[in-house]
C-alpha positions in Angstrom: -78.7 -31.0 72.0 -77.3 -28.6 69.2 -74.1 -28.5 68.6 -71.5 -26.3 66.3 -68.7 -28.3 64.7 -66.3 -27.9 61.8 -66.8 -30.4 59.0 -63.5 -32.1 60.0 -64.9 -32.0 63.6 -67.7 -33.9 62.0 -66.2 -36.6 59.7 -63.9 -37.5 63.2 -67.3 -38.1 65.1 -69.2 -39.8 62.0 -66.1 -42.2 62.3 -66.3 -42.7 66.0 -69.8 -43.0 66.5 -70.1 -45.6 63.3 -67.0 -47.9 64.9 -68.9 -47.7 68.6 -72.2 -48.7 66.4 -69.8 -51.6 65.0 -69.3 -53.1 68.2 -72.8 -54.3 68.1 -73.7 -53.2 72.1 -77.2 -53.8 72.8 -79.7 -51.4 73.7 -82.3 -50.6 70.7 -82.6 -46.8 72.2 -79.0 -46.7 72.7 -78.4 -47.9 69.0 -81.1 -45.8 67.9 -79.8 -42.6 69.0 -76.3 -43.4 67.6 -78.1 -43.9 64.3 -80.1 -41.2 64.5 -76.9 -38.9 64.8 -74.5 -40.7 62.5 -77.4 -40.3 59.7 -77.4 -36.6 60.5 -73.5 -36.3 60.3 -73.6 -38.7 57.3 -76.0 -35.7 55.1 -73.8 -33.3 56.5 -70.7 -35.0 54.8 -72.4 -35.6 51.3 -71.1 -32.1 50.1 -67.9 -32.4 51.5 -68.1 -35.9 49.0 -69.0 -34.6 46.0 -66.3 -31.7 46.1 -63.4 -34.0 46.6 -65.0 -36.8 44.0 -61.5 -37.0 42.2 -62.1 -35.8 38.3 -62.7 -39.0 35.6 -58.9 -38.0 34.5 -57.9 -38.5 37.7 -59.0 -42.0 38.2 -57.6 -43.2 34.6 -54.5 -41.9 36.2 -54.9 -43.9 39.2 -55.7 -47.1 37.4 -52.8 -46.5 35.2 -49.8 -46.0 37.9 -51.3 -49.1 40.0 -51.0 -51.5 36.5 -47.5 -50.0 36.0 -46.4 -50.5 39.5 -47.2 -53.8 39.8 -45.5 -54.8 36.7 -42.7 -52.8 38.4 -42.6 -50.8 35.2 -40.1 -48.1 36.5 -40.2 -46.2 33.1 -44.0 -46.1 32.8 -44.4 -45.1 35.8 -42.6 -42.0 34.7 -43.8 -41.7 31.7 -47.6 -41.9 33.2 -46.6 -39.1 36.2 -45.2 -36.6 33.4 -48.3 -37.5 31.3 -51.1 -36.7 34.2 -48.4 -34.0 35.5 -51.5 -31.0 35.3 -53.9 -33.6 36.4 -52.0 -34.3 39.3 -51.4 -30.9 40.0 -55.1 -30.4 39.7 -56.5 -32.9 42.3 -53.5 -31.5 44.5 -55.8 -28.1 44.3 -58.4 -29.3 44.6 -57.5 -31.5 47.8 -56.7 -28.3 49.7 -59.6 -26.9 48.9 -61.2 -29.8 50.2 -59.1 -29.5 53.6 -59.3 -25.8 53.8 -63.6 -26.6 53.4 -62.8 -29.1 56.0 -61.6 -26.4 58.5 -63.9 -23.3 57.9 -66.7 -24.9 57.2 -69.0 -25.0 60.7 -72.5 -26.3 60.7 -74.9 -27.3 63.8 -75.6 -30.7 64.2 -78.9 -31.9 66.5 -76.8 -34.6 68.5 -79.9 -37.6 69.6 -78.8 -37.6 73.4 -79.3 -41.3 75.4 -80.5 -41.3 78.9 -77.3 -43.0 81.2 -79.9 -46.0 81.9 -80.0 -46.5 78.3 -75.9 -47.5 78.1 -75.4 -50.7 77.4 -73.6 -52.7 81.0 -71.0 -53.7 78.8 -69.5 -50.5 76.7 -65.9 -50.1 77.1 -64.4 -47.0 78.7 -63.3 -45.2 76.1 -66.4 -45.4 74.1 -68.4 -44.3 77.5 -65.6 -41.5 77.9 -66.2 -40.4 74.2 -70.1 -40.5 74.8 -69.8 -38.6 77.7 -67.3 -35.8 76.5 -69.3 -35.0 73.8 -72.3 -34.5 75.4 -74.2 -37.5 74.0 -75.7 -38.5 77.5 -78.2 -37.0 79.5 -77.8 -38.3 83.1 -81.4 -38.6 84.9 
């Protein structure tokens, strides 16, 4: 089944289906067909990745704050945030950019449906209600 989502309606299911998947349920088709699907979202995502990969500037400025704020180094940690201030200001850009992508962004997704038989006995309600609302199985 093809279906239309946002890239932010596809990170929330790539999270959802990989903590179900987590749970370890058994059922190799059941599994299978979770796989199948979070390794489609997964591609889906690796743009979405690469534009918000935070700029090598970026990360010294990172590694620098968390030194100086676990010394407790009030005044470096000023001195560092007026240092990377256009750095900053930059990943803050680019972040939005990143959410806005999120938003607009649609793309169709092949979803691998499971047949209900195929559920494992033991899934917990609201992974079966998740399954189920997003049109993930096909009752016989």
């Amino acid at each position: 089944m093809e279906k239309e989502l946002t890239l932010r309606e596809v990170f929330m299911m790539f999270q959802q289906l990989t903590n179900i998947i987590n749970k370890n349920y058994k059922g190799v088709k059941f599994n299978y067909a979770l796989s199948k699907t979070i390794s489609k979202l997964d591609r889906e995502l690796e743009e979405v990745r690469k534009v918000a990969k935070p700029s090598p500037q970026y990360e010294a400025y990172q590694q620098r704050i968390a030194i100086a704020r676990s010394k407790g180094d009030e005044e470096e940690i000023k001195k560092i945030e007026e240092e990377f201030k256009e750095v900053k200001e930059e990943y803050e850009k680019q972040m939005k950019e990143v959410d806005q992508m999120m938003d607009e962004t649609k793309v169709k997704i092949d979803i691998h449906q499971i047949n209900l038989k195929d559920i494992p006995e033991d899934i917990e309600g609201k992974d079966l209600l998740y399954l189920e609302y997003n049109g993930f199985i096909l009752e016989d």
